[in-house]
N, C-alpha and C positions, 0 to 999 in steps of 0.2 A: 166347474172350473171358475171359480169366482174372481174375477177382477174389478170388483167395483169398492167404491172408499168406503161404503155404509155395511160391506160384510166384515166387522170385527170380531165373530168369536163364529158363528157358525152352530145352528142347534143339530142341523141335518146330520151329519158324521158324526154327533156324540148320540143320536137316534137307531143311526145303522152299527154304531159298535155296541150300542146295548142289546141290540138282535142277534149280535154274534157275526154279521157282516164282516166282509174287509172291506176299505173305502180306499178311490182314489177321488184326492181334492190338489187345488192349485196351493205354491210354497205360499202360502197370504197370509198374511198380518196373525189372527189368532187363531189359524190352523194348523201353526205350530204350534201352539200350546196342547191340541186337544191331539193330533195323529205325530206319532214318532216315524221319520219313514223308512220303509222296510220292516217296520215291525208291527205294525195294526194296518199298513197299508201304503201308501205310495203320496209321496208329495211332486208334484211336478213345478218345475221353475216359470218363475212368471218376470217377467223386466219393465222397468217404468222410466221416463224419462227424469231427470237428474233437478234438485230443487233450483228453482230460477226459470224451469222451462213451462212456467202452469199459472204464472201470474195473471197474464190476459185471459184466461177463465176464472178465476179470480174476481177481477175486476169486472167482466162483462156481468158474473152472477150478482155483485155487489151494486153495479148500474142498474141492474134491471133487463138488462139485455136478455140475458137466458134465466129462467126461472131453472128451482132445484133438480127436476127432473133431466135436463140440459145439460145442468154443468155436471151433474152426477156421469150421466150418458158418454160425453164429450171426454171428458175424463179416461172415463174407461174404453173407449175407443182408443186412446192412446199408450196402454199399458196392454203389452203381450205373453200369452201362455204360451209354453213349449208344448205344440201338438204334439208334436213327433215323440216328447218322453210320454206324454200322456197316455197314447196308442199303445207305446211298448210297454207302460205299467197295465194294460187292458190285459194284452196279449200274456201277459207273464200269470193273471191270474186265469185267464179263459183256460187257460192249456195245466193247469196244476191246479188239481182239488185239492192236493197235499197245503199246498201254500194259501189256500183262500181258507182252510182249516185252522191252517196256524192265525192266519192273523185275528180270520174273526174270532176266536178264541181270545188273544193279546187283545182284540180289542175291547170286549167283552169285561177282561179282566179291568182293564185301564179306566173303566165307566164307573167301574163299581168300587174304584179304591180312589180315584181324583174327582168325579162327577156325579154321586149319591149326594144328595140332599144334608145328609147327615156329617159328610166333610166339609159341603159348601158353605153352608152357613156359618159354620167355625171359620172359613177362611175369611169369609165378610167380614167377623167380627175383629179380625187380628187386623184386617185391611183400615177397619174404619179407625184401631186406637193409633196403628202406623201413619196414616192421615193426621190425626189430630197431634202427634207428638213434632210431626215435620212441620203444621201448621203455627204450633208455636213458638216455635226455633228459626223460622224461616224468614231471612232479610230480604228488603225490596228488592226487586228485581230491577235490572238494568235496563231502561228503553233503549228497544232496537230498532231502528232503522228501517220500513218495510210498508209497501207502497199502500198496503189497505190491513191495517193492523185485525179488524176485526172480519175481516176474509185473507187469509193465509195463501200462501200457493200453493196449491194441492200436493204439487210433488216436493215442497218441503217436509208440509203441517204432516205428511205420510209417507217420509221416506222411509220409514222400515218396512213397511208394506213388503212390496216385493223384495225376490231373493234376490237381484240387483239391479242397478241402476242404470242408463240405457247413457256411457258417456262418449267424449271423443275416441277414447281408446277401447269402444266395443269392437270386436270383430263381427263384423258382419258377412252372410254366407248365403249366396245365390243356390237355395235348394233344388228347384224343382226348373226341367226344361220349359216346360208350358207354362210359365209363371204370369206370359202377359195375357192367356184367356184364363189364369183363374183370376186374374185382377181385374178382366173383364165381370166377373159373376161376382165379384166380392164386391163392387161398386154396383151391384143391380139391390143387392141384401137392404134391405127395409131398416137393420140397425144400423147400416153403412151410411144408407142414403140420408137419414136423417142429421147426418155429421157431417154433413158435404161445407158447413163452412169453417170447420180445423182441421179436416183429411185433405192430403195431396191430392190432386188433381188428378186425371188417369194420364196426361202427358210430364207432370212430375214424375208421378210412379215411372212410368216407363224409361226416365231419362235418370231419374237414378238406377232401375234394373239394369241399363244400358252397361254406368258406372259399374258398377258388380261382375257385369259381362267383361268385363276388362280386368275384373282382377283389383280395381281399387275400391277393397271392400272392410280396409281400418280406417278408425277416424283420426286418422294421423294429419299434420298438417296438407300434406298430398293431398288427402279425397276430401277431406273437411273443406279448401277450398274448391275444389271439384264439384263437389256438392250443395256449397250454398248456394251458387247465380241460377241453380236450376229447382231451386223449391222456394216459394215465394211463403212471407211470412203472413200467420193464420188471421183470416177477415175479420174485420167487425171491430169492435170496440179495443184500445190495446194500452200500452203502454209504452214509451220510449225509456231508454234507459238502463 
C-alpha cells in the first residue's frame, strides 16, 4: 500500500501481473496507469492533506532541518490508506478462485499489450518528439508566488497523488470502539515514533476522538473551530503566513 512521494510508477504490480497474479495496490499516483480496478485487481483509496498544508516540511528539508529520508517519512505519515477497503479487496479474492482467475489473467493480458519492451519504447519515442515540439512553442512561464520555489509543498508539487484530498468539508468517521488503546499502540510503532515532531500528540488525538465522540465529525465551520484550539501547530522550523 504505497503512500510515499518517491512511488511513481511501481515495477512490483507490473511483475505480479506478468505472472498472471491479481494485485491489490493503494489509488497512488502511477498505479493508476498500470492496474484498472476490478479488473486486474483492486485499487484502494488513499487521502492526503490539501496543497498549502506541507509547506513547513518543505522548508524544514530546504534548511536542513530534516534530511530526505525525513521529509520523505514525515510526509508520508500524513497521507492515509483506506484499511478497511483494502481488507475487503483481500477478502473478495481469498474466498473466489473464480475471480483471482479472471484478474490474473486481465492482468497478464495488460503486461503484454501496454508493458512489453517492444510497445515501451515506441512510446518513449512519441514521448520525447511530443516534449520537443511543446518545448519549442512554449512561452515563459509566469513567476508565482511560493515561499521556497525550489522545494515545493509536497501536497501541492503532488496533489494528484492521492484519490483525494483531506479538506474542511471531509467527513470524518469515528470507526472503531477501542480507538484510544489502538492510538495507544500506534504511537508505540517505530514508524510512528520517529514522527513524533509533526504527529498529534496522544492528548490531541484523544481530544479530537472526544470531538468525533460527539458527533462533530465535518469540517464545517462548527468542528473546524472545535478543532483548532486543541491541536497545536507541527514543531520545528515553520512558516508564518
Amino acid at each position: 500500500m504505497a503512500d510515499n512521494l518517491q512511488e511513481t510508477f511501481g515495477l512490483t504490480p507490473i511483475e505480479a501481473m506478468a505472472r498472471g497474479l491479481p494485485v491489490v495496490v493503494s489509488d497512488w499516483d502511477g498505479y493508476r496507469d498500470t492496474v484498472r480496478d476490478g479488473v486486474e485487481g483492486f485499487r484502494v483509496p488513499t487521502v492526503m492533506p490539501g496543497p498549502g498544508e506541507g509547506r513547513d516540511l518543505a522548508y524544514r528539508y530546504a534548511m536542513g532541518v530534516d534530511g530526505y529520508d525525513r521529509y520523505c517519512g514525515f510526509t508520508s505519515q500524513l497521507i492515509a490508506v483506506d484499511v478497511e477497503a483494502a481488507a475487503d479487496a483481500l477478502r473478495r479474492l481469498l474466498r473466489s478462485a473464480p475471480l483471482r482467475r479472471q484478474m490474473g489473467a486481465a492482468g497478464a493480458e495488460r503486461v503484454r499489450t501496454l508493458f512489453d519492451w517492444s510497445v515501451i519504447i515506441p512510446r518513449y519515442q512519441t514521448l520525447w518528439a511530443e516534449l520537443a515540439a511543446e518545448r519549442a512553442q512554449a512561452k515563459p512561464m509566469a513567476p508565482r508566488p511560493q515561499a521556497w520555489p525550489a522545494r515545493l509543498d509536497p501536497f501541492a508539487a503532488f496533489a494528484a497523488y492521492p484519490t483525494r484530498p483531506l479538506t474542511r468539508s471531509t467527513l470524518l468517521q469515528r470507526t472503531r470502539a477501542e480507538a484510544d488503546m489502538v492510538l495507544q499502540r500506534w504511537r508505540l510503532l517505530a514508524m510512528v515514533a520517529f514522527a513524533e515532531s509533526i504527529v498529534p500528540s496522544i492528548e490531541e488525538c484523544r481530544a479530537v476522538l472526544g470531538v468525533l465522540r460527539r458527533g462533530l465529525c465535518a469540517w464545517s465551520k462548527r468542528s473546524s473551530a472545535t478543532l483548532r484550539p486543541i491541536v497545536r501547530p507541527r514543531s520545528g522550523v515553520g512558516l508564518s503566513g
